[in-house]
C-alpha positions in Angstrom: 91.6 -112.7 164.8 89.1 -113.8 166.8 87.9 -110.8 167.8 87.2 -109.9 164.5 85.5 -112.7 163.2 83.2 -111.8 165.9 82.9 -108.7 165.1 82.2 -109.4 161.0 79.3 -112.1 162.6 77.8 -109.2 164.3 77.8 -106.8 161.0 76.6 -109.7 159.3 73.9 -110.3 161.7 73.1 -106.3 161.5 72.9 -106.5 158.0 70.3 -109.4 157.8 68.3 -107.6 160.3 68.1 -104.6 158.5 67.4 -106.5 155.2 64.9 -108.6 156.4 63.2 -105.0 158.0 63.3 -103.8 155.0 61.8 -106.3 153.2 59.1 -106.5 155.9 58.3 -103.0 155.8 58.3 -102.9 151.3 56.0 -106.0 151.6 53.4 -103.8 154.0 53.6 -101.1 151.7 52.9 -103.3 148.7 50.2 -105.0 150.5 48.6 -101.5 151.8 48.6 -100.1 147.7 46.5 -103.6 146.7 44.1 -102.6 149.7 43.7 -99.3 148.4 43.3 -100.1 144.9 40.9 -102.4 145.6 38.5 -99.8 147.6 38.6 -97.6 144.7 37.3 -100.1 142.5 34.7 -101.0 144.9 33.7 -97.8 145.7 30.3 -96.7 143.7 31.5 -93.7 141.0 27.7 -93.1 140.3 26.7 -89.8 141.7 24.1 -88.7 143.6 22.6 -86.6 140.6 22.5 -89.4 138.0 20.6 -91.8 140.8 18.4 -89.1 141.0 17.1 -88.9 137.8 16.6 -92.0 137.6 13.8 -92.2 139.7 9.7 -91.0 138.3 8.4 -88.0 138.5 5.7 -90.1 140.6 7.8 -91.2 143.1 9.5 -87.9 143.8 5.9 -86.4 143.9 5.2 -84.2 141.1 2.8 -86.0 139.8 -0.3 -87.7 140.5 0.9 -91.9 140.5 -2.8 -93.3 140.8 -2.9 -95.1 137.3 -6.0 -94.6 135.0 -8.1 -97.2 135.1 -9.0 -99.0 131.6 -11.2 -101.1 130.7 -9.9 -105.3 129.4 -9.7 -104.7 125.5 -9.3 -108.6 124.8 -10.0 -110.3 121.3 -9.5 -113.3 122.4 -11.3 -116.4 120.9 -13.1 -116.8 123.8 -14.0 -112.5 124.3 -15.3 -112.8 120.9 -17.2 -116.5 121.1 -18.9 -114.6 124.1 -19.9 -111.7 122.7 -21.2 -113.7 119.6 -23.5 -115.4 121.9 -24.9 -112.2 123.7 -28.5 -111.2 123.1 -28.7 -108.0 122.1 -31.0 -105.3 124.1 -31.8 -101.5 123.6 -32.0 -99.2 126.1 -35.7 -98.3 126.9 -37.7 -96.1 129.2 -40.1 -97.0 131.8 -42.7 -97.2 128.6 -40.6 -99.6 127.1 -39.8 -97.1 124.6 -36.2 -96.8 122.4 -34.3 -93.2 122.7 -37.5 -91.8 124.7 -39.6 -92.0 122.2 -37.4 -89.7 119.5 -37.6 -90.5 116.1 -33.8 -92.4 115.0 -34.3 -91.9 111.4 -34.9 -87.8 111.8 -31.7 -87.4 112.9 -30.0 -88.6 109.5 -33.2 -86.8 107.6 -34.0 -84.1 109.5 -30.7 -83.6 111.4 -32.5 -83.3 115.1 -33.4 -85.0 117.7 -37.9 -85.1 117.1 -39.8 -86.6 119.5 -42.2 -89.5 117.5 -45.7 -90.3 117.3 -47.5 -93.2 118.8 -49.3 -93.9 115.8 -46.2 -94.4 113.7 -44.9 -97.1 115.9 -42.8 -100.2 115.1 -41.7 -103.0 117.1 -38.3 -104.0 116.7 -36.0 -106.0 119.1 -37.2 -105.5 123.1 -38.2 -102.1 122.3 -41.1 -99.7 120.4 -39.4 -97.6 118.5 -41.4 -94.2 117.4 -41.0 -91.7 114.4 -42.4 -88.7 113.2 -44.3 -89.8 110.0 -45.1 -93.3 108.5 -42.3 -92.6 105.6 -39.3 -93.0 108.3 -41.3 -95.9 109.8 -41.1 -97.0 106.4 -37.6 -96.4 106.0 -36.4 -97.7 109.6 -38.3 -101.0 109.2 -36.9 -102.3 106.1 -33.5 -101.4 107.7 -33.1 -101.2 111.3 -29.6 -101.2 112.0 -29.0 -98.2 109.6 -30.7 -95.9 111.7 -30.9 -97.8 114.9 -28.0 -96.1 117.8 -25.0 -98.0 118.4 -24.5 -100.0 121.3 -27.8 -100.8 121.8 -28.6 -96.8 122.8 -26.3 -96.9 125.8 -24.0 -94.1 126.3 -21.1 -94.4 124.1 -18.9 -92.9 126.9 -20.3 -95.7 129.1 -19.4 -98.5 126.7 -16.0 -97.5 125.9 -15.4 -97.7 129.9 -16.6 -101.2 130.0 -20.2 -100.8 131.5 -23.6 -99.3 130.1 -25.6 -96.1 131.0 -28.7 -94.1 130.3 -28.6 -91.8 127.2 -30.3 -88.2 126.2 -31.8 -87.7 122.7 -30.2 -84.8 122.8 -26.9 -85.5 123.3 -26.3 -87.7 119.7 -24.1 -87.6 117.0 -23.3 -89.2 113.7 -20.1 -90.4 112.7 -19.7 -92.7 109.4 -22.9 -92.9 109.1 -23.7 -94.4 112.6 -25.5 -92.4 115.6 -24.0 -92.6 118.7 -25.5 -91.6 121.6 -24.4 -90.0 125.2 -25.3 -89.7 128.7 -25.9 -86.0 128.8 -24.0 -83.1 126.4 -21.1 -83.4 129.4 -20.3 -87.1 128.5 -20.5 -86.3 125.2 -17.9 -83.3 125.2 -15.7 -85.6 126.9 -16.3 -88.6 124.3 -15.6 -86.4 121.5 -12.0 -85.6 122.8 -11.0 -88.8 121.3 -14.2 -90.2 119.0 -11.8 -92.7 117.1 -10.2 -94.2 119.9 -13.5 -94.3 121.7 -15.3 -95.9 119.5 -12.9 -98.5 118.9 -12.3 -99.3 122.4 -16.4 -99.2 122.6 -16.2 -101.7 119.8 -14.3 -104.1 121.4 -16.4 -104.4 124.9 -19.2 -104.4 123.2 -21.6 -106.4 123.5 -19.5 -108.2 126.4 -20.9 -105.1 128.9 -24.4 -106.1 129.0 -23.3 -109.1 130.3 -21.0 -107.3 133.0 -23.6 -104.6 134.0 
């Protein structure tokens, strides 16, 4: 009897050895399946494709990144209590001459750029202004700004860009009612790809640029 109690210990023993293996070895298991469940989670599903096209054309290359520069196009309170303040001056020659001495009524009359006469001469602002005959004289001296460019006579191009430049008689045009003139006939083509835009944007600086340039 004994003997056989002994023996029953010992397969009882065995048994709780086994059982507690087992239980050892289902726990690692278990713990292993959370580990690897949790790396799936963490690992990024995005792929390399979608990551891709998320980043510009600029930064991949295929196109030039230099941004355009633009000129400030504030209205502002203070932009516009400036600009109210700003004398306003026409471009002249050396002579002291508006447009070079072309006649600004002829181009709404006569539809051209015509060089004036000296002796049909009026002083108006900083500048002499000249015309063809004493009836434009006439005409652009009871009303100045009807016929006088915008901008002062500085290339519209120029203004829109947020500084002032030169201008060529010949390279004028009228829109609404108002003559604009250019640079040279380059400038112009390239102000005339957008005239409305232009103009507003050249509406807005000015007359801040004369006191920028």
């Amino acid at each position: 009897m004994h003997i056989n109690c002994v023996n029953k210990l010992a397969i009882a023993a065995g048994l709780s050895i086994i059982v507690a293996t087992g239980c050892s070895t289902a726990a690692s298991n278990s713990s292993n399946k959370i580990a690897a469940t949790a790396q799936e989670t963490t690992t990024p599903t995005t792929p390399t494709e979608t990551i891709s096209s998320l980043v510009s054309p600029a930064a991949n290359g295929t196109e030039d990144s230099t941004p355009e520069v633009v000129t400030s196009e504030s209205n502002t309170p203070e932009h516009n209590a400036v600009a109210d303040t700003t004398v306003i001056t026409y471009f002249t020659d050396a002579a002291g001459q508006a447009i070079r001495g072309t006649d600004p009524v002829a181009y709404f009359t006569a539809g051209a750029a015509i060089t004036g006469r000296a002796e049909f001469s009026y002083t108006w602002g900083n500048a002499t202004w000249q015309f063809a005959s004493a009836e434009n004289r006439d005409r652009f001296a009871a009303d100045p700004e009807k016929y006088a460019p915008q901008y002062g006579g500085f290339c519209a191009w120029a203004v829109s860009r947020g500084y002032t430049a030169s201008t060529d008689p010949e390279a004028w045009k009228i829109v609404e009612g108002k003559l604009y003139l250019n640079y040279d006939k380059g400038i112009q083509r390239r102000w005339e790809q957008d005239i409305p835009g232009n103009i507003a944007r050249a509406d807005r600086n000015w007359p801040g640029v004369l006191t920028q340039s």
